[in-house]
C-alpha positions as CSV (number, residue, x, y, z in Angstrom):
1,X,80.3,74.8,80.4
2,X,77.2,72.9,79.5
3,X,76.6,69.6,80.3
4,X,73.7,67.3,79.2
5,X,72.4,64.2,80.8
6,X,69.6,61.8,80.8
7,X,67.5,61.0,84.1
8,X,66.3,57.3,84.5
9,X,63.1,58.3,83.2
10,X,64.5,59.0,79.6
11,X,64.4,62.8,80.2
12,X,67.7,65.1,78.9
13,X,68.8,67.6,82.0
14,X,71.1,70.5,81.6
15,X,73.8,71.1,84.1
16,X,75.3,74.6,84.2
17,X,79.1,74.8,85.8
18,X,80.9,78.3,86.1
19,X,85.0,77.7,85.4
20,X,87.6,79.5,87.1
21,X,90.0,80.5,85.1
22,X,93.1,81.3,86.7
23,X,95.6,82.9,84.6
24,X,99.2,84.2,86.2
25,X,99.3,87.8,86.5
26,X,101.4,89.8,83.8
27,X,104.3,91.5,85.2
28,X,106.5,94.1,84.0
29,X,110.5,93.0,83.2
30,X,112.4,94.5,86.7
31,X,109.0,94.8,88.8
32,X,109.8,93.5,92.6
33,X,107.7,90.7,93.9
34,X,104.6,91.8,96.0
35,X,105.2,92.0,99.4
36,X,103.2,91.9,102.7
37,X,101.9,95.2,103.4
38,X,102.4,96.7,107.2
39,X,100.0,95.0,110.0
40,X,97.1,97.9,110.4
41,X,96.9,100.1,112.9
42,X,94.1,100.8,114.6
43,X,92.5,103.7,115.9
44,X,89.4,104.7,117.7
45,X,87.3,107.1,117.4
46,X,89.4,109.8,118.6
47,X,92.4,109.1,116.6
48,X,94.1,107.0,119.5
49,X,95.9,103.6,118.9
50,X,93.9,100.5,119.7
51,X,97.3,98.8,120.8
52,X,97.2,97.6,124.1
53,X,95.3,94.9,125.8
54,X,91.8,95.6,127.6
55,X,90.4,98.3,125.9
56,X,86.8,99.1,127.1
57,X,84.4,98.7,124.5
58,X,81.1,99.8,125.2
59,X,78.4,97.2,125.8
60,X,75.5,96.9,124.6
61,X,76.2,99.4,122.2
62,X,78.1,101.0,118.5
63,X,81.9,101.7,118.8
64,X,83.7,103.0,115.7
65,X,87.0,101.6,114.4
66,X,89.0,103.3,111.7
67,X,92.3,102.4,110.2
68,X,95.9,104.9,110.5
69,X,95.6,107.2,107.3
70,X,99.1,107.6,107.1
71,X,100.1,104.1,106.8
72,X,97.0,103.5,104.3
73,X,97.8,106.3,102.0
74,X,101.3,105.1,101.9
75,X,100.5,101.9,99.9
76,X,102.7,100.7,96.9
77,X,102.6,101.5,93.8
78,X,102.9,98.9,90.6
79,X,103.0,98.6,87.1
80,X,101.2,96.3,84.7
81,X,101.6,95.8,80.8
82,X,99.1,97.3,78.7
83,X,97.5,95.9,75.5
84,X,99.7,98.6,73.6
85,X,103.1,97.2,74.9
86,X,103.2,100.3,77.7
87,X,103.0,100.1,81.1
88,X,100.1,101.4,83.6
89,X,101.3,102.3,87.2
90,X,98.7,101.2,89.6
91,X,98.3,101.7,93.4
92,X,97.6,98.5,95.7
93,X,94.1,98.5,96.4
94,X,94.0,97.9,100.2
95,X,90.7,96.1,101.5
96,X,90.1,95.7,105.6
97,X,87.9,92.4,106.8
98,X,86.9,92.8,110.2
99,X,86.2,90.0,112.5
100,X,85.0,89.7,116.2
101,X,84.3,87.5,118.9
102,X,81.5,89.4,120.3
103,X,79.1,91.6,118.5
104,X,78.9,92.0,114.3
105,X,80.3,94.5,112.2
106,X,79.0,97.0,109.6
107,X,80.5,97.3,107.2
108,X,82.5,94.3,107.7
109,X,84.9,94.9,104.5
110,X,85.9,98.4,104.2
111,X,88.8,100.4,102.1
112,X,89.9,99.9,99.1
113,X,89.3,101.9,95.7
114,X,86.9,103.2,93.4
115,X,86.7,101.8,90.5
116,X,85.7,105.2,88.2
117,X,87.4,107.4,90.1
118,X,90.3,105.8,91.6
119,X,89.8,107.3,94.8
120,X,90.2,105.5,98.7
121,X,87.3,104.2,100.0
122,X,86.8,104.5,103.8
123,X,88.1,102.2,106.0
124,X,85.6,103.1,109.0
125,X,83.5,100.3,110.4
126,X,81.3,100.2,113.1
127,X,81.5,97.4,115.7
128,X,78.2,96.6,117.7
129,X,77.9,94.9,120.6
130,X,74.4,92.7,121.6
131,X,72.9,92.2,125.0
132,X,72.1,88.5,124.3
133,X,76.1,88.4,124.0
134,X,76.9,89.2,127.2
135,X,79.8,91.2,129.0
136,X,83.1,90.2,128.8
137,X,86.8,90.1,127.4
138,X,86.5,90.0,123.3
139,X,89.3,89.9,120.4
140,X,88.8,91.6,117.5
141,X,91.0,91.0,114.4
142,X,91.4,93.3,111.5
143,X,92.7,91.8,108.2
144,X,94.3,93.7,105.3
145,X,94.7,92.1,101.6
146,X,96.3,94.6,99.6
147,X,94.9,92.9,95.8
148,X,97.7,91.2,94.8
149,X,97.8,88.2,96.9
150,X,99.7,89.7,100.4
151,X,97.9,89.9,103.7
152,X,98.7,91.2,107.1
153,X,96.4,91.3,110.3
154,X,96.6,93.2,114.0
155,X,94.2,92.1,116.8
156,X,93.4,93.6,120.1
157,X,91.6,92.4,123.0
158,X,89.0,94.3,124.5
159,X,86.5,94.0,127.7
160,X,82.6,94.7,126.6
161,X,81.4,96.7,129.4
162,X,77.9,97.7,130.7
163,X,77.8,101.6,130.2
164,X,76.3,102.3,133.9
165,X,75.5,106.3,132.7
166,X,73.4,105.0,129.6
167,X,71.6,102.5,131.8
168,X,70.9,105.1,134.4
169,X,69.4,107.5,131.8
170,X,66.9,105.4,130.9
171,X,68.2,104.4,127.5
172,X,67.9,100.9,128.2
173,X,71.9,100.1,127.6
174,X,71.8,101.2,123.9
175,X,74.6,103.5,124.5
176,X,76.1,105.0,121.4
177,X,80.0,105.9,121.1
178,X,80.2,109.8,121.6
């Protein structure tokens, strides 16, 4: 939308406003509802749950996070109309947000599809920990929007560690996950 409007010197100003526009999504006749997809599970680096309280994450330093394959490949399936009067069968498109109290992630939004090929995208992020942080107990929540409006979220707690065996090989706590 264009607006036009006149400054107190006489002069005409254009205004440029972007519109949401909002329309409720199509369904097809006997489609169930969306529903909350499953909280994520976590895994590190070695394929083992992220579960339980305390887990030593390495400090300063890179720690890689990925999400359970098996749960991720197992989203839902739904169908949409077509233009045609058909129907087009669609898989949820599951995106992961990643959130920390310590440290930054990259990327911080991982998963979800391709849009040419229809493929998964990886759900692997990469959580680093800064010096000028500090040591100490951190939470880290994952967040999983599935597309059509459900969400779920797992957190864990975690203790950011100084890796003693980096430090003592010189590399100036810059420790890397192995």
């Amino acid at each position: 939308m264009t607006v036009k409007v006149w400054n107190d010197r006489g002069e005409e100003e254009h205004a440029f406003k972007e519109i949401i526009l909002q329309i409720p999504r199509l369904s097809v006749e006997g489609e169930p509802d969306n529903e909350n997809p499953p909280p994520p599970v976590l895994l590190d680096a070695d394929g083992a749950p992220l579960a339980e309280a305390g887990v030593p994450v390495p400090f300063p330093g890179e720690w890689k996070i990925d999400v359970d394959p098996t749960a991720r490949d197992a989203r839902p399936r739904y169908n949409v109309p077509t233009y045609s009067g058909g129907t087009l069968s669609i898989d949820e498109s599951w995106t992961y947000q990643w959130f920390s109290t310590r440290g930054t992630f990259a990327p911080e939004t991982t998963g979800g599809l391709n849009p040419v090929t229809g493929e998964a995208i990886s759900a692997v992020t990469t959580l680093t920990t800064h010096k000028k942080d500090g040591p100490g107990e951190m939470t880290v929540w994952c967040v999983l929007r599935d597309g059509r409006g459900g969400v779920s979220w797992t957190r864990f707690t975690g203790n950011a560690e100084a890796d003693e065996s980096a430090e003592a090989e010189g590399q100036g706590g810059d420790a890397k996950q192995k």
